[in-house]
DRENMI-627436 format. One record per residue (C-alpha): residue in three letters; z, x, y. Coordinates in steps of 0.05 Angstrom, whole numbers, plus 5000, padded with zeros to 4 digits. Each point is the difference from the previous one (the first is absolute). Example, Ala and Ser with C-alpha at 12.3 -4.5 7.8 and 13.67 -1.06 7.14 Angstrom:
REM DRENMI-627436
GULUM  rest     Z     X     Y
GULUM   ALA  5156  5246  4910
GULUM   SER  4987  5027  5069
REM end
This chain:
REM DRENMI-627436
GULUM  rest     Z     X     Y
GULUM   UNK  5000  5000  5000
GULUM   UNK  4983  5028  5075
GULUM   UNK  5057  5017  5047
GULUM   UNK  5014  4948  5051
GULUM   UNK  4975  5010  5061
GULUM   UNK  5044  4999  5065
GULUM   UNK  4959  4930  5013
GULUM   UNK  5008  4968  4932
GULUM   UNK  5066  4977  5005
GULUM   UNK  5030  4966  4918
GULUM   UNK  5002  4929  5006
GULUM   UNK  5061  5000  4964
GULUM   UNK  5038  5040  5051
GULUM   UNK  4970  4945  5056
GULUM   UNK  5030  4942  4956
GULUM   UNK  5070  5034  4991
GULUM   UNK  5002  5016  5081
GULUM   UNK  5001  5077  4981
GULUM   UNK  4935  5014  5045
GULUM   UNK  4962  4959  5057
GULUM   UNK  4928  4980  4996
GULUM   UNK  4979  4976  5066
GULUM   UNK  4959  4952  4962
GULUM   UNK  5030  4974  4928
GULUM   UNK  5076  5008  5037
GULUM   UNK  4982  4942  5042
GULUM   UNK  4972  4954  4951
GULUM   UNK  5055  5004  4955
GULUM   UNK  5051  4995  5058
GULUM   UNK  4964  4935  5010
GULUM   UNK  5007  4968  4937
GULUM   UNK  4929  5030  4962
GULUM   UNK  5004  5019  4930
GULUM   UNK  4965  5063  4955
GULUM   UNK  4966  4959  4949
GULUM   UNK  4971  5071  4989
GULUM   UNK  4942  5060  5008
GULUM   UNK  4928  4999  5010
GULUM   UNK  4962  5056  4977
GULUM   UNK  4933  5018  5030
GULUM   UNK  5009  4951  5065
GULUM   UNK  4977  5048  5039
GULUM   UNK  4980  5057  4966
GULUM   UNK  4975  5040  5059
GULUM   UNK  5074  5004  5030
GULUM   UNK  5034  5064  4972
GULUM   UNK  5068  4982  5040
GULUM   UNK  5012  4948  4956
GULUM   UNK  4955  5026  4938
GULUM   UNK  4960  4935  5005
GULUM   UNK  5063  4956  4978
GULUM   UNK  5019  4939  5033
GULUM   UNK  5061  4948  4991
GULUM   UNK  5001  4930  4980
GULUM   UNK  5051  4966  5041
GULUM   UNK  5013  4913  4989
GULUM   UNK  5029  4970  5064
GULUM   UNK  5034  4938  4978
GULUM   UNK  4983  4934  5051
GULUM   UNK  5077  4978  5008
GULUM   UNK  4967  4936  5031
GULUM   UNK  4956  4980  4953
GULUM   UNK  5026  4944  4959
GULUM   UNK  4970  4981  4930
GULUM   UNK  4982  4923  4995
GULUM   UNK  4987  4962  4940
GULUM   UNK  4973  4935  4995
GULUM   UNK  4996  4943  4933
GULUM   UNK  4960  4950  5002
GULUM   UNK  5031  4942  4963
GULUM   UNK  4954  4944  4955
GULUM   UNK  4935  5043  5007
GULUM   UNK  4934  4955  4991
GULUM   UNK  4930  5023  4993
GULUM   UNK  4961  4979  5065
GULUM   UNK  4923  5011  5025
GULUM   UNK  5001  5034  5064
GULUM   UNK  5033  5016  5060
GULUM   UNK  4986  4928  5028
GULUM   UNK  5039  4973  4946
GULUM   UNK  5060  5048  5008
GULUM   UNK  5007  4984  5075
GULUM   UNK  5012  4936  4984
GULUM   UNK  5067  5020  4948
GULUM   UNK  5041  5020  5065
REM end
């Protein structure tokens, strides 16, 4: 494996708060998670060795909805439907 570079900072030492990446430091500090590496995103930039994260930024306002339709019947068309409410 190459040495690490004075750019290429561990993820692992960002997530445990050991080192600051200007970058993946303030994602996670605002509530982004490492669903994990990319290889070859960008092969062209050697700082990184062409590696890129993953990160998942859960919506706390989104809000699931289900709905059930109760006695379902066959109909012909939207006509027809329009008619049901």
């Amino acid at each position: 494996m190459p040495a690490i570079s004075a750019t290429m900072i561990p993820v692992e030492n960002v997530l445990e708060k050991d080192t600051c990446d200007p970058v993946l430091t303030a994602q996670v500090a605002n509530g982004f998670a490492l669903q994990g590496l990319i290889p070859d995103y960008f092969p062209d930039d050697s700082d990184s060795r062409g590696y890129a994260t993953s990160l998942e930024w859960r919506n706390l306002d989104y809000h699931a909805i289900a709905a059930v339709q109760y006695q379902m019947r066959a109909i012909k068309g939207f006509d027809e439907f329009a008619t049901q409410c």
